[in-house]
N, C-alpha and C positions, 0 to 999 in steps of 0.2 A: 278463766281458762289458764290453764300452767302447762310452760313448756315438758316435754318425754326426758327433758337434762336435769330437771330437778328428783332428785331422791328425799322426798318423806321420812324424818324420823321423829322420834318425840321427845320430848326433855322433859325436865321436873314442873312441877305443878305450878303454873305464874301466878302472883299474889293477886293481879287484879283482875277483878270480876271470878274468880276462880277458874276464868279458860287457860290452857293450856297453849302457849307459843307454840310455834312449829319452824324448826331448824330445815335449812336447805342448807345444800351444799353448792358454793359457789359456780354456779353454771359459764358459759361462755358467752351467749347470749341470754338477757334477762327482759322478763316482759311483765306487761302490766299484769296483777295480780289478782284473781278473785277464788276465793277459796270458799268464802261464807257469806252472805248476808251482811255478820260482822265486820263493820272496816278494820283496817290494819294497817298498821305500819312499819316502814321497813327499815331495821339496823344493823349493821354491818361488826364483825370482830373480824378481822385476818380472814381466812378465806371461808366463815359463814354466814348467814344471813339471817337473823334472827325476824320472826314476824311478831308484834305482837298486837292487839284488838286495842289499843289504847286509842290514836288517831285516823282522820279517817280516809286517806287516802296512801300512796305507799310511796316512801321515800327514802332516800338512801345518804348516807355521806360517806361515799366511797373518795378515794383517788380522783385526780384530775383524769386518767385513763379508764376511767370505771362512772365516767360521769353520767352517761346517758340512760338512765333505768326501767326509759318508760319505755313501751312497744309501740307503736304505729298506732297501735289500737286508742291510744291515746289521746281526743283530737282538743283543742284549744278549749272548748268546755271543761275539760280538767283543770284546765286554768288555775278557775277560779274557786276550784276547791285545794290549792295547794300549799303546803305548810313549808314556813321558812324554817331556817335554823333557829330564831327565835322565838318563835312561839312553844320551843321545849327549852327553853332557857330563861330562867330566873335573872332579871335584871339588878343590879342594886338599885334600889327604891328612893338613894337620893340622886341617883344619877336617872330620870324615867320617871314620865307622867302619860297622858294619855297625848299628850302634843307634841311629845319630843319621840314615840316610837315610830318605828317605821313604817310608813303609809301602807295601807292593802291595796288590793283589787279595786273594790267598792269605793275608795278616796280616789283612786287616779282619775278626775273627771276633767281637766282640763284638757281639750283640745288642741290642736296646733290655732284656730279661729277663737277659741277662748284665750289660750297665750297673746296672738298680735291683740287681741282685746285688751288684754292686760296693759300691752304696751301703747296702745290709743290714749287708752285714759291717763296714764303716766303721763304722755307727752303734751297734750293739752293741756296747757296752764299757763296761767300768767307769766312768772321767771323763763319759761320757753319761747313764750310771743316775740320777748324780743331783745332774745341772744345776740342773732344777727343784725338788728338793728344798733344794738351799743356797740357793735365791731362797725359800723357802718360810721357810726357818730364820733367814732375815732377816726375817721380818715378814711378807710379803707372802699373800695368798689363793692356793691350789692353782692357780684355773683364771689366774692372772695369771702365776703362774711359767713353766706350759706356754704360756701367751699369747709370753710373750717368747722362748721358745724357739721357736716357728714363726715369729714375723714374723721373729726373725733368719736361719734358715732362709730363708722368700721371700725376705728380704734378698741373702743371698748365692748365690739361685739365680740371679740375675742375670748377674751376671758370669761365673756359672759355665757357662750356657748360652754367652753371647757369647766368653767367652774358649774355650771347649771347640770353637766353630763354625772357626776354623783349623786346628784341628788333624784335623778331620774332613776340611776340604775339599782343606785340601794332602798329608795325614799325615805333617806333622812336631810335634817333641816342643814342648816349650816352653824350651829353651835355644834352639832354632833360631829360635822364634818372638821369641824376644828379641833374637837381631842385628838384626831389621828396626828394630827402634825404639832402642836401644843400643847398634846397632853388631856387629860382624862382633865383634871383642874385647872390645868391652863391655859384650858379652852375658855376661862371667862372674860380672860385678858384681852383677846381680840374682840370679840363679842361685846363685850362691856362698850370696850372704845368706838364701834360699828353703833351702839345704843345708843352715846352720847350725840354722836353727828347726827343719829337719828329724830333726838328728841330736839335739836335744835332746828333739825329742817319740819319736824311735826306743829312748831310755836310758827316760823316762818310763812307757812303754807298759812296756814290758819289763821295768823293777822290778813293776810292776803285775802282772804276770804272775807273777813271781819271789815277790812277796807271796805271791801266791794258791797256788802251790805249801807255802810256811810254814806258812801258818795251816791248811795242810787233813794237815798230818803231824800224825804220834800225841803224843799231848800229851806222853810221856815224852822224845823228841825234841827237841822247841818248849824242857824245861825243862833242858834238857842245859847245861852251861857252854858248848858253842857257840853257842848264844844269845846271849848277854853280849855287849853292844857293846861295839867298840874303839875309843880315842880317833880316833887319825891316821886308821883307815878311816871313821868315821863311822856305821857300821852295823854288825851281828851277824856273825861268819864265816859264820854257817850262812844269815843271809838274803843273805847276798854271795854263795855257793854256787849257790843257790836261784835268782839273778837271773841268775846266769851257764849253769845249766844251762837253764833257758829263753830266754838269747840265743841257745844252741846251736842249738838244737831248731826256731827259727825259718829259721836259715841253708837248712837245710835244702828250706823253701820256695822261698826268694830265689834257692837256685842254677839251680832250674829257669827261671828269667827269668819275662819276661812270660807265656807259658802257663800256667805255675806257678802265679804268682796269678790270674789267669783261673780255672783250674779249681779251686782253693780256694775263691774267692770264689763259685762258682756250686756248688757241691755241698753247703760251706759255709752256703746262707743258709737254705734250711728247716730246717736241724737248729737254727737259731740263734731262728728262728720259734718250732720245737717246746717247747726248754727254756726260752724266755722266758713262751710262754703257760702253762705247766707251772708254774710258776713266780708266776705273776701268779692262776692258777686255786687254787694250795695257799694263798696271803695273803687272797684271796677266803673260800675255805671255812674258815681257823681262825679270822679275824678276824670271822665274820659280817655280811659285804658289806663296803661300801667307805662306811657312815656317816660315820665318824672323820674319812676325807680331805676328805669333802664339807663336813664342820663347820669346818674349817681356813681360818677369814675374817681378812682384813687387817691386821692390828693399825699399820700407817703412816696416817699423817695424809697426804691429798694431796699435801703438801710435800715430806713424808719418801719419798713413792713416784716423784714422778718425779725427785727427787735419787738415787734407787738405779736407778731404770729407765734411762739414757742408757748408764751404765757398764756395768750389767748386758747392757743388750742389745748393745754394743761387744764384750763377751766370749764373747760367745756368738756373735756373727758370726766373730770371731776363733779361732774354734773350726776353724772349717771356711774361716776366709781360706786357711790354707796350700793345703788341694787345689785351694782356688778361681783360683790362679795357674798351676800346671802344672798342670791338670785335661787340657791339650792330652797329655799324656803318656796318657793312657788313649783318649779322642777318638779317636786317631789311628787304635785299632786300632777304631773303631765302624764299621756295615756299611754305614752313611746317618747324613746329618746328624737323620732322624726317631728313630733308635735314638739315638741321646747325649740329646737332648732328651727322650725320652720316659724315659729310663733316669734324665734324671738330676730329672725331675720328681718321683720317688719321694722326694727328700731331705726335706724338710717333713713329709712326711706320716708316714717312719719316727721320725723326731724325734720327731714330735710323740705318737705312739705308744709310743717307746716309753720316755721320760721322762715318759709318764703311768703307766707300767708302774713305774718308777722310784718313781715318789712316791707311786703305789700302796703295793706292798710297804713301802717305809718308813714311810708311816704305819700300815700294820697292827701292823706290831711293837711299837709304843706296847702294842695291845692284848693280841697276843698272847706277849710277854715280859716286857712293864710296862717297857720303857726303847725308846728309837727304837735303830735301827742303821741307818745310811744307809749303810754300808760291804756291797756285795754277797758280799764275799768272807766277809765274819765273821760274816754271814747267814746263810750256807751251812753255815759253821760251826759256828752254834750249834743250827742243824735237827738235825745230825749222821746217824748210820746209814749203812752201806758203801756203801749205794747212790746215798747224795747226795753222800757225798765223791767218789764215781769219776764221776755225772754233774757233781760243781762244776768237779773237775779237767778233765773235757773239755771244758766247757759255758766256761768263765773262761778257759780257755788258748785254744780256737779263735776265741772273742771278739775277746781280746786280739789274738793273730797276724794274723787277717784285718783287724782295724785297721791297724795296725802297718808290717805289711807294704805294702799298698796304700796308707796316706797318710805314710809318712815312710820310706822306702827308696827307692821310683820315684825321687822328687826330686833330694835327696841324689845318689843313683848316676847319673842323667843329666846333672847337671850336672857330676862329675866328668871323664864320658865326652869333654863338650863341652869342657871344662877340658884335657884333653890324650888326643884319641882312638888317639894311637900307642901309650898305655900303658896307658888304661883301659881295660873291658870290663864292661858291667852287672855282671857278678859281682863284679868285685874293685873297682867304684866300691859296689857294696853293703856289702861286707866292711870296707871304710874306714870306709862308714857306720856300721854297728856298733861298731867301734871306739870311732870319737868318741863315741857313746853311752853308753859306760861312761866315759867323760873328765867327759862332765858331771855324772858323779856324782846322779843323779837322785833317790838318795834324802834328798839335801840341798836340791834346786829344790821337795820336796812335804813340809818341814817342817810348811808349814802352808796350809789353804786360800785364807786371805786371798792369802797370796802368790805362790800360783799363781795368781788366777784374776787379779787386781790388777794386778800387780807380771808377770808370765808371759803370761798371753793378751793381756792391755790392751799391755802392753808392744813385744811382737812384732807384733802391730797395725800398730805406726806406721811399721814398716819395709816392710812386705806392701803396704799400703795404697799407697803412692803408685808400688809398680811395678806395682799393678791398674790404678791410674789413667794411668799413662805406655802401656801396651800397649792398654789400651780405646781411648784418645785416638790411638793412633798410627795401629791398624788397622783401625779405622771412620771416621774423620775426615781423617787424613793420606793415610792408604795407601788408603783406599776400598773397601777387602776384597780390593785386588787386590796381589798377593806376587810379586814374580820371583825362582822357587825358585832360580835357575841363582847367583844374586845373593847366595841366605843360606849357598852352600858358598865361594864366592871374596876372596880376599886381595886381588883386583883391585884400584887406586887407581881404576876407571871403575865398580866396582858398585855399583849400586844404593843398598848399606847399609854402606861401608865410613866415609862420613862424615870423619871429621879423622884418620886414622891408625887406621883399624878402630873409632873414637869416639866416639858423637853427645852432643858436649858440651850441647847445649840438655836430653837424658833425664839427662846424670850432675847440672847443674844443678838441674831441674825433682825429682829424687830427694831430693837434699840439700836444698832448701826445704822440701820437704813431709816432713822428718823435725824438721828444727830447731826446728819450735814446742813439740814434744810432747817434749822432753828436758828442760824443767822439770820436768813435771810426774813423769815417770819418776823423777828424780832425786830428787825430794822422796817419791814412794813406798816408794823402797828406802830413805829415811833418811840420805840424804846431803846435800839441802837442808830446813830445819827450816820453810821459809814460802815461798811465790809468790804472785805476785798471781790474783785469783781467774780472768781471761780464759786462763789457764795453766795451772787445774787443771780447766774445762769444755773447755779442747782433748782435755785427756790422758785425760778422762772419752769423748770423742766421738774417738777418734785416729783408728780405723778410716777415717770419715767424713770428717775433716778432712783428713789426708793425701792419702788418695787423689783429692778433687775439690778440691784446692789441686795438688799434683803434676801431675796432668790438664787442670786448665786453664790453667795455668801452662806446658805443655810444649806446647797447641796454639797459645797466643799466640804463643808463641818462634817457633814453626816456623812460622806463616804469616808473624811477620816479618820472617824470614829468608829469607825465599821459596823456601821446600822446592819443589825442584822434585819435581810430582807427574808420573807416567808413569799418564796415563790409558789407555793400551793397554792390552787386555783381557790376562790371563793367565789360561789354562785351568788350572783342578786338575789336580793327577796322575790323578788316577780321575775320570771324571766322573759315575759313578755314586753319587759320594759326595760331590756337589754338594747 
């Protein structure tokens, strides 16, 4: 049905299919279109409207005042017949594979219940159990250790919302969302660096897992001379075995791609529910309540507590910095910007749950073995009977994986893809992953706690940090929320994001200041400087913090005085449903 404002005329012969376009003249109000049988689609010159049979529903790219084109008649079933600006745009083919374009209709299947899924299985694991118990073993009262492990939580839901809200509304990954602010090529540079920290927490996880298979084999086993560590390996053949048989076992997941972990993570989260409460209910009934945890008061002087509290709660934001940067990697596939937000609002409160469950359990053991064990795995172990070994072994292994998987492989294998999409393929940019993960040798990085949490989380902080604060700064201040998709697939010297040779030197600058304070104080951690001055070890204490709103506001001064030109023209989402 066509509005009585449009006038009918006809133009020259269209090449394709040999039908004939048909020109309107621009009406006042415009409604949805049916002319033929044949679809069509709708494009615009100055004040005409060109139709032509090519596509199959009717679309326009008018003005921001001229945005609305469809009629009433229109209902949400059109939906999902609706063409973005790229699907008539030709990508450069090294920048674009089938992993790095932007999600459709048909990919949005996460839920807001499928998101806090997400965040379940993330949060369950070993390194989580007992956060707040190593803040506890430092001095500190029960309800203060959980205290810092939720405010860092709030902490980094922040960003996690704001950075997760691009990826929803355009669906693309977070290498793509990083050419807008670094550049068309230098977007590898954060990405790379977000890959490394990745593939070292993917060996991390995965010894942890390989642990937990050792300690729960039959003691005649465990004291076999394959035990016995090797000099040059650095570990037991049998616990090398062990950590290699559960890389295997994960692959497994990774190859089904994103579905894959999708439906791990959602079938996944109430079994992870079940043996946790299971769990926290057996520490309850042998210990005779939960007395002991509650008697666990402060032993630091106020001085002594907020000198451990700044670091403390750095490392514990640094926990969850890595997913907080490609977070857009999951985002993309959410159903509404209200499913990410709401999904990812669960993070705090599983924290906060279940490193109380954590420091639960380890202080019972005080009572009920007469020595603490903060180790979940040796836990399990010293419960013993067939039936705790085969739930530890599933309960610790699906733990593990559903971390593992969903916070350090996504990353890692995306920015591979981005790194060179003619040769990568989520699969084989995952398999890489892996790899590198037994490179860093991870059961040398968890020698010991100090230096993991110190030396390892504080550490990787300082890098994470200021490309949070360059992409916050770019795409809410610079960019305005508004993206021109056509701009993050081309090599073009006129797009949008290609800057000095694919390069925005203002983000590789604004990166590198906001890492250079904090490599004192690193350096003095690992032992390679014996003294700094003290404004050098309250950065490397606060790095998180520091990098990233010295990086960030360091990279919007640049840009306004450089005079970024900003393209206030509206650009619609690919979906608008998922506005």
């Amino acid at each position: 049905m066509v509005s009585n404002s449009l006038n009918l005329c006809l133009h020259h012969p269209h090449p394709y299919n040999d039908l004939s376009p048909q020109i309107f003249t621009k009406p006042k109000n415009i409604y949805y279109l049916r002319t033929s049988s044949i679809p069509t689609t709708l494009t615009t010159t100055s004040s005409k409207i060109i139709i032509s049979p090519k596509n199959k529903v009717v679309h326009s790219l008018f003005h921001r005042r001229c945005n609305n084109i469809l009629s009433p008649m229109a209902s949400s079933d059109d939906q999902s017949h609706f063409i973005s600006q790229f699907d008539d745009f030709q990508p450069d083919p090294s920048l674009t594979n089938d992993d790095l374009k932007p999600t459709t209709t048909d990919q949005r299947n996460f839920s807001g219940w499928e998101m806090a899924s997400l965040w379940i299985g993330l949060v369950v694991g070993v390194p989580s159990y007992y956060l707040a118990g190593s803040l506890v073993d430092l001095g500190m009262a029960w309800w203060q250790g959980i205290a810092i492990v939720v405010i860092a939580n709030l902490i980094t839901l922040v960003p996690l919302i704001l950075i997760g809200q691009p990826g929803t509304k355009y669906g693309i990954s977070f290498p793509i969302l990083a050419r807008s602010s670094f550049g068309i090529k230098g977007a590898h540079i954060p990405t790379l660096l977000r890959a490394l920290v990745g593939c070292g927490w993917y060996g991390i996880e995965t010894w942890i897992g390989g642990e937990a298979i050792f300690l729960l084999l039959p003691k005649v086993i465990k004291e076999s001379s394959l035990s016995l560590p090797l000099s040059w390996l650095g570990t037991s053949p049998l616990e090398f075995t062990c950590f290699i048989f559960f890389w295997i076992a994960q692959l497994a997941i990774v190859w089904k791609g994103m579905d894959g972990i999708r439906e791990l993570e959602k079938y996944s989260a109430p079994i992870l529910i079940a043996l946790t409460s299971c769990l926290l209910i057996w520490s309850y009934v042998k210990a005779g309540g939960f007395g002991h945890m509650f008697d666990l008061s402060s032993r630091l002087s106020s001085l002594q507590f907020w000198s451990l509290f700044f670091p403390s709660l750095t490392a514990n934001i640094s926990f969850w910095a890595t997913l907080a940067i490609n977070i857009p990697d999951f985002t993309r596939y959410a159903k509404s910007q209200n499913d990410q937000i709401i999904g990812q609002v669960g993070l705090p409160i599983f924290m906060g749950l279940f490193t109380f469950v954590g420091l639960a359990v380890t202080s019972s053991t005080t009572v009920i073995f007469g020595h603490v064990i903060s180790n979940p795995i040796t836990l399990l172990g010293e419960i013993g009977g067939f039936l705790t070994i085969i739930l530890a072994i599933i309960g610790i292994s699906l733990a593990t994986i559903t971390t593992n998987i969903a916070a350090n492989v996504v990353a890692p294998a995306n920015a591979l893809v981005n790194l060179s999409p003619s040769k990568f393929t989520f699969r084989s940019g995952a398999l890489l992953t892996a790899l590198l993960g037994i490179a860093f040798q991870p059961w040398r990085l968890l020698k010991s706690s100090e230096s993991f949490v110190y030396t390892w989380l504080v550490g990787y902080s300082a890098i994470l940090g200021p490309i949070m604060g360059i992409l916050l700064a770019d795409y809410y201040l610079i960019q305005r929320m508004n993206l021109r998709i056509k701009d993050l697939y081309t090599l073009s010297p006129s797009g949008a994001y290609y800057y000095k040779s694919g390069y925005n030197l203002v983000a590789m600058f604004a990166l590198v200041i906001g890492i250079l304070p904090v490599i004192p104080g690193f350096l003095q951690n690992v032992g390679i400087l014996s003294s700094i001055p003290k404004p050098f070890t309250i950065i490397y204490n606060n790095a998180w913090f520091f990098s990233l709103f010295l990086a960030g506001g360091l990279y919007c001064i640049l840009s306004f005085l450089k005079g970024k030109k900003k393209n206030q023209q509206h650009i619609d989402p690919l979906l608008p449903n998922a506005s």
